[in-house]
N, C-alpha and C positions, 0 to 999 in steps of 0.2 A: 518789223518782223523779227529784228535781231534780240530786239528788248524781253518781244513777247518768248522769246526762247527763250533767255535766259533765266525771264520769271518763273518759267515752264517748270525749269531746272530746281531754282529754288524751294519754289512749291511741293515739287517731289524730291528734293534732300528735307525739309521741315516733317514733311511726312513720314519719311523714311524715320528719321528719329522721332518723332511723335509715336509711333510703331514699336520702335526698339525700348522706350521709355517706360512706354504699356506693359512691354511683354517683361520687362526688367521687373517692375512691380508685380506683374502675376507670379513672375518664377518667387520672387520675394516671400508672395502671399504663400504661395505653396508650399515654399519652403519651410515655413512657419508652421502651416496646418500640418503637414506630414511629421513636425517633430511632432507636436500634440500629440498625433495618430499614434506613432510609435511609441510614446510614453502609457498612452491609453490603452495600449496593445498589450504592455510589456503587465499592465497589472491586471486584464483578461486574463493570459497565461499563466501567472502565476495564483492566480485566482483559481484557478481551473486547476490545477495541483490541489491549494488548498482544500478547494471544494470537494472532491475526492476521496482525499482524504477525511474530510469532517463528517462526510454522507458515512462513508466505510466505519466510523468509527460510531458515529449515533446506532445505526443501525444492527451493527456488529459486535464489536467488542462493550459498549458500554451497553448494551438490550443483555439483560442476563440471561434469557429465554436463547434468543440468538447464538449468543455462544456459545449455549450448554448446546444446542442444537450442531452447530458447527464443528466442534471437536468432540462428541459422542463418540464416531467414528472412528480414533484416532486407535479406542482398542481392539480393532479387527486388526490393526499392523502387526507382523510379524515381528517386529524390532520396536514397538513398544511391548510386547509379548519377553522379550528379552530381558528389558532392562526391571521391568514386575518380577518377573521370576527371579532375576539376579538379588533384588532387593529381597524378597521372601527366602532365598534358601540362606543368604547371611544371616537375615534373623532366626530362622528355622534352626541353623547350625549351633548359634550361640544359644537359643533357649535347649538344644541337644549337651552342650558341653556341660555335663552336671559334675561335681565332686565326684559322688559317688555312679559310676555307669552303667545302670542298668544290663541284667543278663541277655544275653543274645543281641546286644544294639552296637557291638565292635565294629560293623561297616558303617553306624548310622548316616556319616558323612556322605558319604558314596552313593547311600540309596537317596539323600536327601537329592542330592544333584543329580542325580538321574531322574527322580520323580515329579519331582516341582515343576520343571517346564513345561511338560505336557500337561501336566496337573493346572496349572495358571493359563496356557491356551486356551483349553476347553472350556474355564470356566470365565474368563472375557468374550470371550465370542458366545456365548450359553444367550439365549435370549431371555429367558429366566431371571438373567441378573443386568440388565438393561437399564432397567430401572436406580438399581441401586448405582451404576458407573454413570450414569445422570447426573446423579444426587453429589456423587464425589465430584465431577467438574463443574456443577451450579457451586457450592461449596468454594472450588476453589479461584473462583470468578474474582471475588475481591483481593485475595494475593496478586493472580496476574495485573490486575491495576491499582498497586499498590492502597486500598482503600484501607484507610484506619479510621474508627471511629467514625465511619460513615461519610470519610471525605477523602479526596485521592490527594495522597502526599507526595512530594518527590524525592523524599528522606527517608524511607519507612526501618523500623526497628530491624523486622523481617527479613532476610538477604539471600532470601530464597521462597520458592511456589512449590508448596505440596499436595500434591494429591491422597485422600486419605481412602486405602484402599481396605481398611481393618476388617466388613465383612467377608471381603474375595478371598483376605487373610484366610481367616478361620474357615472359611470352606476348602481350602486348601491342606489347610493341615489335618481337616478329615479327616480329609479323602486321602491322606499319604497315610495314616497313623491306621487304617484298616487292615495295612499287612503286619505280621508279625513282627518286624524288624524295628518298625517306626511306632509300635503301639504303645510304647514307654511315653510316647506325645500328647496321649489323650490328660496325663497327670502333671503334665507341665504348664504352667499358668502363663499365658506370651505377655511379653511386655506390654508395655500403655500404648507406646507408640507402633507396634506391631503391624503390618501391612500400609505405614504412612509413607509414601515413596517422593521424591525426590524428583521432580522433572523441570524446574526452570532455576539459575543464579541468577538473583538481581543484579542488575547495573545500574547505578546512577544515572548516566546519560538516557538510559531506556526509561526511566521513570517518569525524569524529567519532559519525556517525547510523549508521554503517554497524558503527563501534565497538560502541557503544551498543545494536544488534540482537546482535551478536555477543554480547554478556557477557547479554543478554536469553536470548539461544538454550542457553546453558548452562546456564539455571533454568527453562526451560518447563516441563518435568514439573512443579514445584512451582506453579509459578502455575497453572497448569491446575488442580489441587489446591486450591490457594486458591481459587481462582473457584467450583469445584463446594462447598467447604464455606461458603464466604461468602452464596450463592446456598441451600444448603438451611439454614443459619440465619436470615438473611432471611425464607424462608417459615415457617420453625418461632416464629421469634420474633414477626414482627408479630399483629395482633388482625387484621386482615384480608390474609388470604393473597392472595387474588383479586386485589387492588389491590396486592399486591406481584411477581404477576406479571406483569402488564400494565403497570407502571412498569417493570417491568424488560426487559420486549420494547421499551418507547418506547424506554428509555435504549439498546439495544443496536442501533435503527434511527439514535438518535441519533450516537451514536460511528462506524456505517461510514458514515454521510451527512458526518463532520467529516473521515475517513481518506481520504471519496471527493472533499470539496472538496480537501485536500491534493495529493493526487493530479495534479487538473486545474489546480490552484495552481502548481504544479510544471512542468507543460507548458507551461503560459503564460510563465511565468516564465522560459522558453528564448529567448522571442521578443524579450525584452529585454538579456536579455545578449550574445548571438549578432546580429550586424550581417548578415554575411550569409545571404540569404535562404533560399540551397538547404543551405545549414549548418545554419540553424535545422529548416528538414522533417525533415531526417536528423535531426537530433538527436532529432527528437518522434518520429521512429518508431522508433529504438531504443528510448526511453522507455516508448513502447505496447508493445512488445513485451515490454520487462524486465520492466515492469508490468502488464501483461493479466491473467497469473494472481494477482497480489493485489486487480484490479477483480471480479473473478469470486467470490473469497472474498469479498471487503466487501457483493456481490448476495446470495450463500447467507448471507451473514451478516444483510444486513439482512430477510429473508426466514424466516429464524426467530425474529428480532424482530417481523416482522408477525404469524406462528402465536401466539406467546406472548401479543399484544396480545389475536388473537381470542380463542383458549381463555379467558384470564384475564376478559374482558369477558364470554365466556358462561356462564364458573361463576359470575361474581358477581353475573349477572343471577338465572341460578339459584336463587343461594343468596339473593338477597333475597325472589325470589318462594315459593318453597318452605321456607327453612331457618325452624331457630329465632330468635325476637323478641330484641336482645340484649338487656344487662341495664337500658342507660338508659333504652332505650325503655319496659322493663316499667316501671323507678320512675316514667318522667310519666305511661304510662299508669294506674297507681295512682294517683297524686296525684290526677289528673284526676277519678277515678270515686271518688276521696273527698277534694271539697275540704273545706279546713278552716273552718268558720261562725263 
C-alpha cells in the first residue's frame, strides 16, 4: 500500500512537469508568433499612412483636373482677394509713375489704392471669369509639383509657384481707368509680367516630398497588397487574433492622428515663414484647400481604426467569456487540483 502511494506520488510529480514543460513550449511558441504579429503590425500601420497618402496624391494633387477642381475655390477668399489686389496696385502704381505726369492724375496713387480692392473682389468672385481662374490654376499645376520637362524634379530652376492672373489684370485696370483720374491708364502699356502673382516659395524638402509621393504612387498597387497580406498573417500567425485586431485599429488611429498633427504642423508653420500677415491667410487657405481631401481620408481612416478597435474588443470579450480554456490555464488549473504532498 505504501509503495503504491508513493508511485502515486511520482506519477503525479512527472505529470506535473510533463505539464509545466508543455506549457513552457507553448508560452515559447507564442512568444515567438506574437513578435512576428507585431513586426507584421508595425508595417500594416505604416502601410496605412503610406496608403493615404499615395491615394491622396494619385487622386488629387497629381489628377490635374482634380486639382484645378480643388483650389478654384480658393478665389472666393477674402485674403486671397488681398494679396491679388496688393500685387495689382504695385504694378498698377509703378506703370502710374511716368517721367512726365500727366494733368489731373496728382492723387493717382491714392485712387489707385482705394480702387483696386474692390475692383479685384468683384471681378474674382464674377462668375463670368471662372473659367479663365481655371485656366490660371490648371496652368499652374506643374509649378506646384515641381514638373520640368514633363517630369517632377526635386531641384527645379523655379523657386517659386505663380499664378498668372494677366486677363483679371487688364479687366482691372479698366475698370479703374474709366474715371477721370486714372484715364491716363488707358495709354500706358502694363508690363509682360503684369497681373502674374506670387503665391507659393519652393523648398527643397517640400519638393523632394512631393518626389517621394510620386515614386510612392507608382507602387501602391503593391503596397496596398502588402498591407492586406501583412494584416491577414498577423491575424493568422498571432495566438490571440482579437488583440491583434484591436492593436491594429489603435495603431491605424494612431498614424492619421501623427498625419493629422502633420498636417496642422504645416499650417502653422506658414505663420512663421510668411511676415506678411494677409500672405500668410492666403497661403493657409490655399493649404486648406490642397488639403481638405487628405483631412477627410485621415477622418475615414481614423474611423475604421475606431470599428476595428470595437469589433476586436467585442470578440475578445466573447471569446474569453464563452470560448475554450487555453492550455496554460488548463496546466495551473491541474496543478492546482493535484498539488504535490
Amino acid at each position: 500500500m505504501k509503495n503504491q502511494r508513493e508511485t502515486g506520488r511520482l506519477n503525479t510529480v512527472e505529470d506535473y512537469f510533463q505539464q509545466l514543460v508543455r506549457s513552457w513550449r507553448s508560452v515559447t511558441s507564442r512568444t515567438v508568433r506574437e513578435a512576428v504579429a507585431v513586426l507584421l503590425l508595425l508595417i500594416v500601420v505604416l502601410g496605412s499612412g503610406f496608403s493615404a497618402l499615395t491615394t491622396y496624391a494619385d487622386l488629387v494633387v497629381f489628377d490635374e483636373d482634380r486639382f484645378t477642381e480643388e483650389l478654384a475655390g480658393i478665389f472666393d477668399d477674402e485674403d486671397v482677394h488681398n494679396v491679388v489686389a496688393a500685387s495689382f496696385i504695385t504694378t498698377t502704381i509703378e506703370m502710374a509713375d511716368l517721367p512726365v505726369t500727366p494733368a489731373g492724375s496728382a492723387g493717382a496713387q491714392q485712387a489707385i489704392q482705394q480702387e483696386v480692392p474692390a475692383v479685384v473682389g468683384e471681378l474674382l468672385t464674377d462668375e463670368a471669369n471662372s473659367q479663365l481662374l481655371q485656366q490660371a490654376v490648371r496652368q499652374a499645376h506643374g509649378d506646384v509639383l515641381a514638373v520640368v520637362g514633363g517630369t517632377r524634379v526635386a531641384n527645379p530652376p523655379i523657386r517659386s509657384v505663380e499664378i498668372d492672373l494677366g486677363p483679371i489684370f487688364n479687366q482691372t485696370l479698366a475698370e479703374i481707368a474709366t474715371g477721370e483720374e486714372l484715364a491716363f491708364l488707358n495709354s500706358v502699356t502694363p508690363p509682360v509680367d503684369a497681373g502674374v502673382v506670387t503665391v507659393l516659395q519652393r523648398t527643397e524638402p517640400g519638393d523632394r516630398f512631393w518626389e517621394f509621393l510620386g515614386q510612392l504612387q507608382d507602387r501602391r498597387s503593391s503596397t496596398i497588397t502588402l498591407i492586406l497580406l501583412c494584416g491577414m498573417g498577423a491575424l493568422l500567425i498571432s495566438p490571440s487574433r482579437t488583440r491583434v485586431l484591436w492593436s491594429m485599429g489603435a495603431g491605424i488611429v494612431a498614424m492619421a492622428g501623427i498625419l493629422g498633427v502633420g498636417i496642422y504642423g504645416s499650417r502653422a508653420l506658414l505663420a512663421v515663414l510668411i511676415d506678411n500677415t494677409d500672405t500668410v491667410r492666403a497661403a493657409q487657405s490655399i493649404h486648406e484647400a490642397l488639403l481638405g481631401d487628405l483631412s477627410g481620408r485621415l477622418v475615414d481612416m481614423a474611423l475604421i481604426g475606431v470599428l476595428m478597435i470595437v469589433i476586436g474588443a467585442a470578440l475578445g470579450w466573447l471569446w474569453r467569456r464563452f470560448g475554450p480554456t487555453p492550455p496554460e490555464e488548463r496546466a495551473l488549473a491541474v496543478s492546482e487540483a493535484n498539488p504535490v504532498l
